[in-house]
C-alpha positions as CSV (number, residue, x, y, z in Angstrom):
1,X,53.8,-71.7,44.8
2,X,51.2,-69.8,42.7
3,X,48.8,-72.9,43.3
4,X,49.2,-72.4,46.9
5,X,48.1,-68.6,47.6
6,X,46.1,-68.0,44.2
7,X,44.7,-71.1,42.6
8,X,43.5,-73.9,44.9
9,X,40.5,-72.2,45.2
10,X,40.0,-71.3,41.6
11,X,39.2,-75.3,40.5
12,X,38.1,-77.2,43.4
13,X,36.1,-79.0,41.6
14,X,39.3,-80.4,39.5
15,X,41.1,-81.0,43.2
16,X,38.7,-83.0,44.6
17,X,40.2,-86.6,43.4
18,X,43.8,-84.6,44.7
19,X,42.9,-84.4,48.0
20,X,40.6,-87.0,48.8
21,X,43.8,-89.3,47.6
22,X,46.3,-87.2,49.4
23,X,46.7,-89.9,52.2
24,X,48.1,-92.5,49.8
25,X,51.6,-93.6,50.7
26,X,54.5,-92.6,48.0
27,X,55.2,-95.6,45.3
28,X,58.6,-93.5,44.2
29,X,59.3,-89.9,42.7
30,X,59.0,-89.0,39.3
31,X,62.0,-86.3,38.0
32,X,59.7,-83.8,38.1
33,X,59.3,-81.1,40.6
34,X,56.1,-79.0,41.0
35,X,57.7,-75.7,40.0
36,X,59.0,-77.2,36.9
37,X,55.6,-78.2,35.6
38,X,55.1,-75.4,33.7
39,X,58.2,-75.9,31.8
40,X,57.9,-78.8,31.1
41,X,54.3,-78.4,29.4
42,X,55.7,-75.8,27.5
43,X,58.5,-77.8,25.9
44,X,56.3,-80.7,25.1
45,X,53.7,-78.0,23.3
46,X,56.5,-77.2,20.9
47,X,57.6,-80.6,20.7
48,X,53.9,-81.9,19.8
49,X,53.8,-78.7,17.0
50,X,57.1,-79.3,15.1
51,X,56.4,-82.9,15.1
52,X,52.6,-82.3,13.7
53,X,54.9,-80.3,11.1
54,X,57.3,-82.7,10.1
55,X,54.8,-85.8,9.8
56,X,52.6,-83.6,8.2
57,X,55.5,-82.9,5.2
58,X,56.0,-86.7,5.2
59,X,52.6,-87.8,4.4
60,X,51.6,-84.5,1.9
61,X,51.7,-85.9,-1.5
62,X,53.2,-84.3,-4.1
63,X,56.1,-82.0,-2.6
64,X,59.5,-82.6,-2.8
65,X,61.2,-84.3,0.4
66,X,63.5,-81.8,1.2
67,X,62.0,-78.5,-0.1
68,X,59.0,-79.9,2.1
69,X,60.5,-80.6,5.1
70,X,62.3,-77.1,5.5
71,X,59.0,-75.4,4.9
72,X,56.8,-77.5,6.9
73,X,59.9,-77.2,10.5
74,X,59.7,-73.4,9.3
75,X,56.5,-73.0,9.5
76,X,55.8,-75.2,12.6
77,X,58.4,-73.6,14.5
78,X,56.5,-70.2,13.8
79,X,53.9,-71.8,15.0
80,X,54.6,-73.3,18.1
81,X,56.5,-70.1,19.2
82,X,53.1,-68.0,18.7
83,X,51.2,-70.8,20.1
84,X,53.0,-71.2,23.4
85,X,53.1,-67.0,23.2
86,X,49.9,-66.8,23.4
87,X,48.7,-69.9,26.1
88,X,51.8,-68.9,28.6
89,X,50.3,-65.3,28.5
90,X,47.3,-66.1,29.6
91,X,48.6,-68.0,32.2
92,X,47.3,-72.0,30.9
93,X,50.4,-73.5,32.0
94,X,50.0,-73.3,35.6
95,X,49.7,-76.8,36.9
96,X,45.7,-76.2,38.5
97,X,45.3,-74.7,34.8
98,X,46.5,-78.2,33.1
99,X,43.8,-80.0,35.3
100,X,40.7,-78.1,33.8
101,X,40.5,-80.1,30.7
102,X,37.0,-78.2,29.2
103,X,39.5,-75.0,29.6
104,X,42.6,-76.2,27.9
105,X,40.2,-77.7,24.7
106,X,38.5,-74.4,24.1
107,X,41.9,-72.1,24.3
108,X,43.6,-74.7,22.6
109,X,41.4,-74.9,19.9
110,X,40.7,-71.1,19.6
111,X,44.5,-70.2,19.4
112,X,45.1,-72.7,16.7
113,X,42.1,-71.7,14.6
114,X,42.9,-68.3,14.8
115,X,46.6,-69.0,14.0
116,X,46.2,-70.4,10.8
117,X,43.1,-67.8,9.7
118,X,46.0,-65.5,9.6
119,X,48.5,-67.9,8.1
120,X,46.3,-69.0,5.4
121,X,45.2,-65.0,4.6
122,X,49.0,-64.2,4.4
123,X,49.6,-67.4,2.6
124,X,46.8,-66.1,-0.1
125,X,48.5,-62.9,-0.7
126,X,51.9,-64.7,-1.9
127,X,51.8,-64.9,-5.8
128,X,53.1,-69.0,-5.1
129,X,51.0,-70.7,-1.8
130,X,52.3,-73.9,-2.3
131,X,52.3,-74.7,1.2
132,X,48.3,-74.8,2.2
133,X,48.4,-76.4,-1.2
134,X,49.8,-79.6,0.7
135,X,51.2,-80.1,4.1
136,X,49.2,-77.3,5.5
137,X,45.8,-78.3,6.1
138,X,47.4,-81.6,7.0
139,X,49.3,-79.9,9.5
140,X,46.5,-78.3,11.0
141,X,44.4,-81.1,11.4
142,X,47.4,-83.4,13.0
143,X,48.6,-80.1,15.2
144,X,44.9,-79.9,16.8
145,X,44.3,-83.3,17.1
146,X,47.7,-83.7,18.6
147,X,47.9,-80.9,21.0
148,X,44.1,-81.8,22.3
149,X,45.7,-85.7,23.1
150,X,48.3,-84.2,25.0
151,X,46.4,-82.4,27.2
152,X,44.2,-85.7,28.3
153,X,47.9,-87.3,28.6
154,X,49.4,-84.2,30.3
155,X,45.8,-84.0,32.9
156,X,46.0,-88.1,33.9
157,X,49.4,-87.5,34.8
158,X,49.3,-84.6,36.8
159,X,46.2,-86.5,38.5
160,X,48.7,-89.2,39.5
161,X,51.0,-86.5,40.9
162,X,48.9,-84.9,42.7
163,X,47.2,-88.1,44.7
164,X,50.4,-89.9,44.6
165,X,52.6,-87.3,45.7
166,X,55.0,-88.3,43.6
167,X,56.3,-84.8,42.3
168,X,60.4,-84.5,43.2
169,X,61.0,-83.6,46.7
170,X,61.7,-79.9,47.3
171,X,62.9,-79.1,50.9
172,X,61.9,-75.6,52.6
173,X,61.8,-73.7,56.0
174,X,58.2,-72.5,56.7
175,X,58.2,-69.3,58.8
176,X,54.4,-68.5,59.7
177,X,52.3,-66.0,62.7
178,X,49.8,-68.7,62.9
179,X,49.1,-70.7,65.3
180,X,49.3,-74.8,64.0
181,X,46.0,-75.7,63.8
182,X,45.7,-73.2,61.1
183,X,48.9,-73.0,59.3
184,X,48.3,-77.5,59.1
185,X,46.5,-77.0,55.9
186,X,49.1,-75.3,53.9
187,X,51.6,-78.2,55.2
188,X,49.3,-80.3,53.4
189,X,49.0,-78.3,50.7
190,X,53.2,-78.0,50.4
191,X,52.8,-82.1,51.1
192,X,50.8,-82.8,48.2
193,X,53.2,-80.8,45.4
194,X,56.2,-82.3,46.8
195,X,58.1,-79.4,49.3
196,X,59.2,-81.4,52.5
197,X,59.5,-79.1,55.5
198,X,62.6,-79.4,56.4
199,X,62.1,-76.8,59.9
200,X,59.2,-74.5,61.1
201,X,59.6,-70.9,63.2
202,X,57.4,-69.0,64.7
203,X,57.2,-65.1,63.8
204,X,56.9,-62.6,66.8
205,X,53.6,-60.6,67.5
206,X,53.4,-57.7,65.6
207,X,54.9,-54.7,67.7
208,X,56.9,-57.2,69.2
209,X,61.0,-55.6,70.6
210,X,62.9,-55.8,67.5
211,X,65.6,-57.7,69.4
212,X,63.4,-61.2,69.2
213,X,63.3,-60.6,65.2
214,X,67.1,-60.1,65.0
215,X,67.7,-63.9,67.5
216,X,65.1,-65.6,65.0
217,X,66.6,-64.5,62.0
218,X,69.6,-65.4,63.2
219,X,68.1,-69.3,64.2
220,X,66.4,-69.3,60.8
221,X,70.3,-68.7,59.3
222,X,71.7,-71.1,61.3
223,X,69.1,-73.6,60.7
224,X,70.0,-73.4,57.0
225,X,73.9,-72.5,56.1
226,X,74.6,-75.8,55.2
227,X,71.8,-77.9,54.8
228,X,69.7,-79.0,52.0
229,X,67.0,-76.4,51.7
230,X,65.8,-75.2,48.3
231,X,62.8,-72.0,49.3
232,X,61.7,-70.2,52.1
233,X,58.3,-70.1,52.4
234,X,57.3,-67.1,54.4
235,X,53.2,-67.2,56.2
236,X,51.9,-64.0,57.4
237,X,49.2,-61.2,57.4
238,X,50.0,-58.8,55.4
239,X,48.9,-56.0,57.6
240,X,52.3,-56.3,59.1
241,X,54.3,-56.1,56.4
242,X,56.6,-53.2,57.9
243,X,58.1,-55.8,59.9
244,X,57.8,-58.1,57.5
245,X,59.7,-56.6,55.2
246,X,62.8,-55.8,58.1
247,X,62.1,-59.8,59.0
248,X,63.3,-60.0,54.7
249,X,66.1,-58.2,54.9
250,X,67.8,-59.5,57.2
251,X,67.6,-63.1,55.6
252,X,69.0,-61.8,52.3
253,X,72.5,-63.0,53.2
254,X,71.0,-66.6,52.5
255,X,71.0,-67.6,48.5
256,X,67.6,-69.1,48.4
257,X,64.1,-67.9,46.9
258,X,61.7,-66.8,49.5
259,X,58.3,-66.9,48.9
260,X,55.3,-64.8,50.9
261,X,51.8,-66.4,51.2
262,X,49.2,-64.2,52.4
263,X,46.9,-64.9,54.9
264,X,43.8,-62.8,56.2
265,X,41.7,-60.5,54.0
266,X,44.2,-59.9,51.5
267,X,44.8,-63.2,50.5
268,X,41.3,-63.2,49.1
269,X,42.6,-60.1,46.9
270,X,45.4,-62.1,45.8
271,X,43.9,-64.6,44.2
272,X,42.6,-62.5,41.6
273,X,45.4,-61.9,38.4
274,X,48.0,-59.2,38.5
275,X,48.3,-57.1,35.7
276,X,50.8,-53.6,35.4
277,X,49.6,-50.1,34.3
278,X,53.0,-49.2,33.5
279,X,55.0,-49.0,36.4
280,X,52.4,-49.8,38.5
281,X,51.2,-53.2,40.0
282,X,47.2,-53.7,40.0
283,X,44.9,-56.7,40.7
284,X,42.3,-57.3,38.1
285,X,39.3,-58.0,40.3
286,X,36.6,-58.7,37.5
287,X,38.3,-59.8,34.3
288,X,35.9,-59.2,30.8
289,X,33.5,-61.7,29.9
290,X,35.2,-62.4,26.9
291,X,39.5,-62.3,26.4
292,X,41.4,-60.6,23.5
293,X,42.0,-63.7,21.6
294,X,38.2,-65.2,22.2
295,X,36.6,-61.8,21.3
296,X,39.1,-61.6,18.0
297,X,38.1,-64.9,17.2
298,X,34.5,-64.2,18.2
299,X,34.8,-61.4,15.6
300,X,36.6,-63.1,13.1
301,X,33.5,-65.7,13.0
302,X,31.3,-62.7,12.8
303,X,32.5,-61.3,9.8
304,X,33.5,-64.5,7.9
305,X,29.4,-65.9,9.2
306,X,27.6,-62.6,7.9
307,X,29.4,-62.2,4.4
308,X,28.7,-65.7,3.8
309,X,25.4,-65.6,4.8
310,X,24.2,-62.2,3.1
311,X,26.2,-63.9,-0.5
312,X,23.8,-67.1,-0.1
313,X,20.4,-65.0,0.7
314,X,20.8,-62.3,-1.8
315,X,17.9,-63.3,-4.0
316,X,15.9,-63.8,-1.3
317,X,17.0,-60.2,0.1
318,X,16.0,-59.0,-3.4
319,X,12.4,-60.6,-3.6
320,X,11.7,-59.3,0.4
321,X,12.7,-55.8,-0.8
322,X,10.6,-55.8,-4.0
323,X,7.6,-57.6,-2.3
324,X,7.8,-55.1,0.4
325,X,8.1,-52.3,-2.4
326,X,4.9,-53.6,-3.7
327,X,2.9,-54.1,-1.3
328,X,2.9,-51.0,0.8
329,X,4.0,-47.6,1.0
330,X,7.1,-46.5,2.6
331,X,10.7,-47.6,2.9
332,X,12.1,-50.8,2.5
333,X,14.4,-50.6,5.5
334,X,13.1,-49.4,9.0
335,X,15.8,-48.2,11.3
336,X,15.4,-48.3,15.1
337,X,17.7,-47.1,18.0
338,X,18.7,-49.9,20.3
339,X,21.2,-50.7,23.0
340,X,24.1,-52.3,22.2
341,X,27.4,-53.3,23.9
342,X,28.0,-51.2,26.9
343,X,24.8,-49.4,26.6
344,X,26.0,-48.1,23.2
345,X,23.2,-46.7,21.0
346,X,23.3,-48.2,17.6
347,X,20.3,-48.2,14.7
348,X,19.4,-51.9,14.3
349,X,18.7,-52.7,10.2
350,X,15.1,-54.5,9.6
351,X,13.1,-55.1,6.6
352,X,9.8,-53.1,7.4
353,X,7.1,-55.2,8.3
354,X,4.8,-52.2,9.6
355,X,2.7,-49.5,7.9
356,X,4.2,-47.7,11.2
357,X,8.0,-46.9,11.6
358,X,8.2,-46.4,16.2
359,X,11.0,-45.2,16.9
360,X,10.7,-42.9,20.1
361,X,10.0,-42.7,23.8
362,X,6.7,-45.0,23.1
363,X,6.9,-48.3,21.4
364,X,4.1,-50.5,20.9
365,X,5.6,-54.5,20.4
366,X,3.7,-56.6,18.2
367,X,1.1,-58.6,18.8
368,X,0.0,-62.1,16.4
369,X,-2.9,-60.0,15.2
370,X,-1.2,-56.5,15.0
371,X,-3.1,-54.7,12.5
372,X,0.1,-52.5,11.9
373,X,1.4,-55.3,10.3
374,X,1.5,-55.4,6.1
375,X,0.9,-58.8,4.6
376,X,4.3,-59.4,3.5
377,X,5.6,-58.3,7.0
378,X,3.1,-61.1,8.4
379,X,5.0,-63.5,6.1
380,X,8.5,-62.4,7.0
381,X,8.3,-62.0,10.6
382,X,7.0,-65.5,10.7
383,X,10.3,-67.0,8.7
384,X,12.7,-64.3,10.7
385,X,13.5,-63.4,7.4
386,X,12.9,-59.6,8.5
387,X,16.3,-60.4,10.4
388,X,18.7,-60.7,7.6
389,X,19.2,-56.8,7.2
390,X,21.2,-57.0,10.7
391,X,23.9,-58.7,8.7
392,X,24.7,-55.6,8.2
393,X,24.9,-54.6,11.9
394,X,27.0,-57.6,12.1
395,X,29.7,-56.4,9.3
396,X,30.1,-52.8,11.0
397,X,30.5,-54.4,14.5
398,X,27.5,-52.9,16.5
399,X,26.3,-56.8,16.5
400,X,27.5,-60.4,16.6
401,X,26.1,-63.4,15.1
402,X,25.3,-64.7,18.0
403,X,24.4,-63.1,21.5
404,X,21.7,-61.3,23.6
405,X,18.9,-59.9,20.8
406,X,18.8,-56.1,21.3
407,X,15.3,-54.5,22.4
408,X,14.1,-50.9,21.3
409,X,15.1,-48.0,23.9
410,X,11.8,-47.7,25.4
411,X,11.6,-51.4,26.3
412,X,15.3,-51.2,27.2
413,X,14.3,-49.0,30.3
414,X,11.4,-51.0,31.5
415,X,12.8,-53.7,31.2
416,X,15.6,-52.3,33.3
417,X,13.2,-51.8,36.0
418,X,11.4,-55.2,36.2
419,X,14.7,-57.2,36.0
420,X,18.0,-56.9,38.1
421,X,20.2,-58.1,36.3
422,X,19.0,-56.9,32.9
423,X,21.8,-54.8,32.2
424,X,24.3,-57.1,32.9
425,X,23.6,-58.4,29.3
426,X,25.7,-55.8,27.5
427,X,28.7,-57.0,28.6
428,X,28.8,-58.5,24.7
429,X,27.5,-57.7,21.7
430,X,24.0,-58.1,21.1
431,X,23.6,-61.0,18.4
432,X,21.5,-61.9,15.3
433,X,20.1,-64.6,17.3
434,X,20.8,-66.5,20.8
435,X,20.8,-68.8,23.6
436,X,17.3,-67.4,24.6
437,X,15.5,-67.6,20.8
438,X,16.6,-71.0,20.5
439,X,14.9,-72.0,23.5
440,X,11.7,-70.3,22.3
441,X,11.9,-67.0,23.6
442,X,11.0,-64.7,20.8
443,X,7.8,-62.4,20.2
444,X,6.2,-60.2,22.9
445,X,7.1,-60.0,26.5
446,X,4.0,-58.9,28.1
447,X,4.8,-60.3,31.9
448,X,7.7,-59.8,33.6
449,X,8.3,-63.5,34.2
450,X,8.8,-63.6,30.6
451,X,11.5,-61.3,30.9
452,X,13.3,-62.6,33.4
453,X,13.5,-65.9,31.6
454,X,14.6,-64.4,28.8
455,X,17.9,-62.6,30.6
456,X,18.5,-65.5,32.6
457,X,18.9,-68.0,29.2
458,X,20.8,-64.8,28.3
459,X,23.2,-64.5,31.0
460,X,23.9,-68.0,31.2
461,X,25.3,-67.8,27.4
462,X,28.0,-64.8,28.5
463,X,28.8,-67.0,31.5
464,X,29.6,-69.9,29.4
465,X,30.6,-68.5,26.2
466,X,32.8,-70.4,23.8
467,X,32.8,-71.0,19.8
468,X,31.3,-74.3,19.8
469,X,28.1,-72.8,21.5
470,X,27.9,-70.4,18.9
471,X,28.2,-72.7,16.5
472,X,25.7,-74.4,18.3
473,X,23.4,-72.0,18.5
474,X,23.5,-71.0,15.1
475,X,23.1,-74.7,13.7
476,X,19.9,-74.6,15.7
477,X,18.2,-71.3,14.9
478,X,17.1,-72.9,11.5
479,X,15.4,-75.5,13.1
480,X,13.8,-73.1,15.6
481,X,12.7,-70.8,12.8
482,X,10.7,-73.6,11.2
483,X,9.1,-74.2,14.5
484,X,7.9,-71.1,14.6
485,X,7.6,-70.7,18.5
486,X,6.1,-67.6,20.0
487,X,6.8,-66.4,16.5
488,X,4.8,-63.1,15.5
């Protein structure tokens, strides 16, 4: 019933073939019902993972059959228990969940990645890692690959559920306080997934004499002692719940679920995810840009990205910091206070490129013919190799590899000013480079129009954040750095 009050309006776009095919006769039930969905997809996750794991031990070369076998079902059955852990907690069972195919990929994906990241840096501490040796890699590859084709199977199905109506018949009583020509939607609704309204009541006005609730409870009971109803689906505004709640407790004495969908202004509040602060119930109205596992994976990337990266350009770090020795005086490093996640004040790294270090209420941004700028600086602000240093930034966690680039303080505040939503772009890390640089954004913003394009390429990337934009993005900033747009 979650679909009904929280999550038809959360993918409408993934509903559309649903209920423009609701109309279609049924063509025969499949043993499935709607609530067991969920279930179901969970069993054939860890049915998908220990199979991955034992075909994975069959075709490794080179390890004994049935030392093999043991350690590849161990280890997949470790898996799948984490895996499903992880996807039921954040809720990607739910049927509507299934349906967004873009969504499952991406969690899918970054669970499993991470996963094994761990597994293969526990694996490296054992004195013996025979197993990522053989089956494990193997494993990997057929788990993804597996778990990905499940998904398009598990989607086309539900599809053909949904428009077929062909999900196993669950009988209810709906009780609502609206009138039918609004409460006809959520009979099409309960339709669609399968319940079959077996008898409909009408709740009293609110204030109403307390005798009427006590005769319909009592018709509700009689209606269903011995018949063949499996819920009670209870519609009503929740502003009345004190004699809602009476209206409850007097149908306890019948040994069925009953289930409340709001209506009014507080099912729109509803819709949103519960979470508990301890005791307490709360509704989380605007959940992070990024979740725990996609910013420990986004991290992960950052720090396996930026030790890679400053290993390969260490000689060319060493000639920038001689050449910059050489050719002008002052230190090879400048340091400058930005704003960072959360309007966090961190001290970006740079090579200097300057004979001036601005780092106060006044900065002056560079222009193509700055005379402040030293002749190597010309040379590595052109190649972006002035950059590098914020590998550093990177390893301590003030920046990401990828995301919004960071601006100094006193361009932080004006920009503020001249653009809306400017701030909104701390909600992440600021990054080595971005969505915005490779579209050409880089250098001076003199105009305001400039900025604004620059925060709306900007806000788009938090909105649709995943690892294979990153990837994406930082695949690209080569090629954009040999363009040398807008560079100065």
């Amino acid at each position: 019933m979650n679909f009904i009050n929280r999550h038809i309006g959360d993918h409408e776009s993934d509903l559309t073939l649903v209920s423009s095919q609701s109309s279609i006769a049924d063509e025969g039930k499949w043993p499935v019902r709607y609530d067991s969905v969920e279930f179901v997809a969970v069993c054939a996750d860890i049915a998908t993972i220990l199979f991955a794991g034992f075909l994975s031990a069959l075709l490794s070369p080179g390890s004994p059959a049935p030392a093999g076998l043991a350690q590849a079902c161990a280890y997949a059955a470790a898996a799948s228990v984490s895996f499903v852990y992880i996807l039921k907690g954040r809720g990607l069972y739910r049927p509507t969940e299934l349906l967004v195919f873009r969504s499952q990929v991406r969690a899918i994906c970054l669970t499993w990645i991470l996963l094994h990241v761990l597994a293969a840096a526990v694996e490296m501490l054992d004195d013996n890692p025979q197993f990522f040796r053989g089956a494990g890699l193997l494993f990997a590859a057929l788990g993804l690959a597996s778990l990905i084709a499940q998904r398009c199977v598990a989607r086309i199905l539900l599809i053909k559920c949904f428009s077929g109506r062909r999900f196993a018949r669950t009988n209810l009583v709906l009780i609502t306080d609206q009138p039918p020509s609004t409460h006809a939607g959520l009979a099409e609704t309960l339709a669609i997934l399968g319940y079959r309204v077996k008898g409909r009541f009408g709740l009293p006005a609110i204030g109403s004499d307390p005798g009427f609730r006590k005769r319909l409870s009592s018709r509700v009971i009689e209606h269903i002692r011995n018949s063949e109803v499996d819920k009670i689906v209870l519609e009503a505004n929740p502003e009345r719940w004190a004699d809602l709640r009476a209206f409850i407790s007097d149908l306890r004495v019948l040994p069925f679920p009953i289930v409340f969908v709001p209506v009014g202004a507080a099912s729109e509040l509803l819709r949103h995810p519960t979470r508990s602060l301890g005791s307490a119930a709360c509704v989380e109205i605007q959940p992070g840009p990024l979740s725990a596992i996609e910013c420990a994976s986004k991290r992960v990337v950052d720090i396996i990205g930026a030790g890679l990266a400053l290993t390969v350009f260490a000689p060319f770090l060493a000639i920038a910091a001689v050449a910059i020795r050489l050719d002008s005086p002052g230190p090879i490093l400048f340091k400058q206070q930005r704003c960072g996640f959360n309007g966090r004040i961190f001290s970006i790294r740079k090579f200097r490129t300057m004979h001036v270090l601005e780092n106060g209420p006044v900065v002056v941004q560079a222009t193509p013919l700055d005379p402040r700028i030293t002749r190597v600086g010309r040379w590595l602000r052109r190649t972006s190799l002035d950059e590098l240093p914020q590998l550093l930034n990177v390893l301590d966690g003030s920046m990401s590899l990828v995301g919004p680039r960071p601006h100094a303080l006193a361009h932080d505040g004006q920009f503020d000013k001249l653009v809306r939503k400017y701030a909104f772009r701390r909600r992440v890390r600021p990054g080595l480079t971005g969505w915005a640089q490779i579209h050409g954004c880089r250098g001076p913003t003199p105009t305001a129009t400039m900025v604004e394009r620059r925060v709306e390429y900007d806000l788009w990337y938090i909105d649709n954040w995943s690892l294979r934009l990153d990837l994406e993005i930082l695949l690209r900033t080569p090629l954009e750095v040999l363009r040398g747009r807008n560079a100065c």
